[in-house]
N, C-alpha and C positions, 0 to 999 in steps of 0.2 A: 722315452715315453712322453708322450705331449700332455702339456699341463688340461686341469680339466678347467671347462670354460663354466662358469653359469648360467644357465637358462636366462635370455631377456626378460624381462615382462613386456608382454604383447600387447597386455589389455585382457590378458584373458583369465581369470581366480577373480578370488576376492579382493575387493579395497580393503585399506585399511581402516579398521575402527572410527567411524567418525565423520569419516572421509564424504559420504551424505551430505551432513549435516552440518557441515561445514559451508560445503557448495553451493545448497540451502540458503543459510544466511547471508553468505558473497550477494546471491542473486536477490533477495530481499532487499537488502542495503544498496544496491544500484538500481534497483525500482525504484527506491525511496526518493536518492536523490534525482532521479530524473523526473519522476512524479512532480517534486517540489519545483525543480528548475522550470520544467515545462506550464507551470501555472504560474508560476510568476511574469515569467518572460514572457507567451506566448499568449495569454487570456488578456481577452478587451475586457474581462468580467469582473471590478472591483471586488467582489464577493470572492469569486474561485482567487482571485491573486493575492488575498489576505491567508487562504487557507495553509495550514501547515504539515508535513504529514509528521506523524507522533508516533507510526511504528507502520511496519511491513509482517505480517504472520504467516509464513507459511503453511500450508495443512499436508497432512504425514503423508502423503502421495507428490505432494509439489506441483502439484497441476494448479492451485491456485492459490492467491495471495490473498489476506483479507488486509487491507490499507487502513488505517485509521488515519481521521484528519480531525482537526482542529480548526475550528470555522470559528474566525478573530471578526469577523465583518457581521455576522447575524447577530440579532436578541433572540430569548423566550419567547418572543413573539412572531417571529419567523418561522412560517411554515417547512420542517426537516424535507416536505416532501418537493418544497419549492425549489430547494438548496440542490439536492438529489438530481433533479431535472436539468437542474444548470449546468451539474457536474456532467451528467450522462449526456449534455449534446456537447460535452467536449473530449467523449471519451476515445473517441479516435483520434484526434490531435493528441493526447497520453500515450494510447497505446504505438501512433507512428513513431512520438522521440523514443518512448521504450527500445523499439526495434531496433534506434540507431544505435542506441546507447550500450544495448546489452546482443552481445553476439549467443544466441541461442536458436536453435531448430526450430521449438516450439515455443513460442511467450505463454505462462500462465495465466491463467483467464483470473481478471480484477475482480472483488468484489469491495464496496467502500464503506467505510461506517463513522459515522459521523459524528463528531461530541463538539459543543457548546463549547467557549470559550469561558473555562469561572467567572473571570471578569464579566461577559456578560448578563450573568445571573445573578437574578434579586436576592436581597438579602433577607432575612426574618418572615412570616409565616408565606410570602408568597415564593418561597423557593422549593415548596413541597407543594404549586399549583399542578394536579392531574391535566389541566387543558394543556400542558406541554406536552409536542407530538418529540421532544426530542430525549427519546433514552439511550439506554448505554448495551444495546444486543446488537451484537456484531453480525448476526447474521439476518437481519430485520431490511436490509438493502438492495 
């Protein structure tokens, strides 16, 4: 009698536990770093090549990333939407090292969100100035 074999796995059931979410974050975390390498190395922008990223979020679909960064180069008195502008005409030089960087079918569509550097911010009653366009809503970008 011939022994019995197990079934391969094809690809076809369920993942394991986690197994998502996991994938998830791999691909977050190599956004991140290519994000950061490609603004440093590639930007003529003192401004974007100061920038840092602070975290990659995925959303429960994975179609899209929200990027947080850290703008070490602006004050409180830098317009968020000036900064933004800078970012978005270099966001195809981002998105091409992405491509190289990360082997995937479809890249998830960027959105960015931007937070002040502490250090750049005033200290004592002008740190709670409303004329700052820069808050902390990730989805404001």
């Amino acid at each position: 009698m011939a022994a019995r074999r197990r079934p391969r796995r094809s690809g076809a059931g369920p993942r394991p536990a986690g197994h998502r979410e996991r994938k998830l974050a791999q691909l977050a975390a190599q956004i991140g770093r290519s994000i950061e390498q490609t603004l440093a190395a590639e930007s003529q922008d003192e401004l974007l090549q100061s920038m840092t990223v602070e975290g990659v979020q995925p959303t429960a679909s994975g179609s899209r990333m929200v990027v947080t960064l850290m703008v070490h180069g602006a004050t409180q008195e830098t317009p968020k939407a000036e900064v933004l502008a800078r970012l978005e005409s270099f966001r195809s030089t981002i998105v091409r090292h992405i491509a190289e960087d990360v082997t995937r079918r479809a890249l998830p569509e960027l959105s960015f969100w931007l937070i002040l550097d502490p250090d750049a911010m005033p200290e004592g009653d002008d740190a709670d100035d409303d004329e700052s366009d820069w808050g902390y809503d990730p989805f404001d970008s």
